[in-house]
C-alpha positions in Angstrom: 102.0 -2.7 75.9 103.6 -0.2 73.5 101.5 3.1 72.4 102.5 1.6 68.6 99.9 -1.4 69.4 97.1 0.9 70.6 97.2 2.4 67.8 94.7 2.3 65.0 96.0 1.1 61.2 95.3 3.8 58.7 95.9 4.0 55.5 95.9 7.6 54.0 96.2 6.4 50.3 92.1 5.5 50.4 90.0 8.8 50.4 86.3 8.5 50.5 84.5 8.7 47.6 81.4 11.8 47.8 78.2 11.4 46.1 75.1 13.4 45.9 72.2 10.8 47.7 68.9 11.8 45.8 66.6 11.8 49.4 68.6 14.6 50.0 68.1 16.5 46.9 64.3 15.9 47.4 64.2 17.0 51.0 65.6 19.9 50.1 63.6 21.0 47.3 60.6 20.6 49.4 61.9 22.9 52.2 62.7 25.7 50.3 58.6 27.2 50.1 58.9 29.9 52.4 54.9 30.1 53.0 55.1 27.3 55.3 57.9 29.1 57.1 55.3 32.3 57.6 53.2 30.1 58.0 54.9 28.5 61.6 56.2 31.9 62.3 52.6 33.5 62.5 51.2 30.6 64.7 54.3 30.8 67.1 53.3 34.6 67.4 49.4 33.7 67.2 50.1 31.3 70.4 52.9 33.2 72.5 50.0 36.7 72.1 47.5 34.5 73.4 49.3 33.2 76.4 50.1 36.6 76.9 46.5 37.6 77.1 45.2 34.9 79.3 48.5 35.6 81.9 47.4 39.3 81.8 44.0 38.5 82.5 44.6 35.9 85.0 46.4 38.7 86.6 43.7 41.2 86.5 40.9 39.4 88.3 43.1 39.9 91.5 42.3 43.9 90.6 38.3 43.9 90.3 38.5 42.0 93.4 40.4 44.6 95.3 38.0 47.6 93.8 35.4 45.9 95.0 36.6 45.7 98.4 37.8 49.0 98.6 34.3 50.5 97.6 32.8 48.0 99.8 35.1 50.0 102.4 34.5 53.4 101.3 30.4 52.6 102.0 31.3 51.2 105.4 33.4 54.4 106.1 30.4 56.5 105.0 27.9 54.4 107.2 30.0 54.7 110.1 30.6 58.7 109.7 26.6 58.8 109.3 26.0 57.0 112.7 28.9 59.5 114.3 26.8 62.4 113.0 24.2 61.3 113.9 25.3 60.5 117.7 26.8 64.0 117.7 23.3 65.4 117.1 21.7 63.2 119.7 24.2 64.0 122.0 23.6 67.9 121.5 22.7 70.1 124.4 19.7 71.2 123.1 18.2 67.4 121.9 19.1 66.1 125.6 17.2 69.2 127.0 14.4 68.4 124.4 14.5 64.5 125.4 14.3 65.2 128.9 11.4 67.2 128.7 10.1 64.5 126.8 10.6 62.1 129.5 9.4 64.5 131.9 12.6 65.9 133.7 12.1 69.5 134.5 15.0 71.8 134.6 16.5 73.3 138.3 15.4 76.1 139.2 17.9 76.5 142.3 21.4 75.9 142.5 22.3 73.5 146.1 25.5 72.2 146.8 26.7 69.0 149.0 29.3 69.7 152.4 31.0 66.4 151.8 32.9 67.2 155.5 29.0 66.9 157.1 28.2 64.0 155.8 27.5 61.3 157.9 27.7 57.1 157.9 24.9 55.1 156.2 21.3 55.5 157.5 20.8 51.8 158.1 16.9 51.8 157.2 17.3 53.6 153.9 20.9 52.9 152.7 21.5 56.1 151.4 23.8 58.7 152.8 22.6 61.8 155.6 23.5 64.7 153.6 23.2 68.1 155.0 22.4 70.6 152.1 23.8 73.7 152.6 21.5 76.6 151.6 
């Protein structure tokens, strides 16, 4: 096969002959009102802004959310700073003195100290140590 078969047959005497089709002309004239050009611009914008506003808000309920929780911990913080306080007070030298007068403790009046080299095995009949007091 030879390139001059492939090929195609042209002739360049013909040219094409233009002409105006009137559907054209028609659909031209009707796209020329630039209202309904505005018109599709505004509601592009109209739609992109609201998108924009429901992302943004979809985005914002994660926030309230975490403001609540944080003041849900700052109330905690405070409760547990109250029952500290208050624990330090109980635990006070002068409340325990008061509460064990309460319960009737009385306070020593003598000061007795235990020889832990004295002390002996179990008594058998009361469990409890034989301590020697020295005076």
């Amino acid at each position: 096969m030879a390139i001059s078969t492939l090929t195609p047959n042209i002739e360049w005497s013909q040219r094409p002959k233009l002409r105006l089709l009137s559907a054209v002309a028609s659909a031209n004239d009707r796209s020329t009102n630039p209202r309904k050009f505005v018109a599709m611009l505004a509601g592009i914008f109209l739609v992109g802004l609201l998108s924009l506003l429901l992302i943004n808000t979809l985005l914002t309920q994660d926030a309230f959310v975490l403001q609540r929780l944080k003041h849900q911990a700052n109330v905690t913080l405070d409760q547990r700073d109250a029952i500290i306080q208050q624990l330090a007070f109980k635990s006070s030298p002068d409340q325990l003195a008061t509460m064990a007068t309460k319960i009737g403790m009385v306070p020593g009046n003598s000061l007795q100290f235990i020889d832990l080299s004295k002390v002996s095995t179990l008594d058998t009949k009361n469990l409890r140590p034989q301590i020697k007091v020295a005076p």
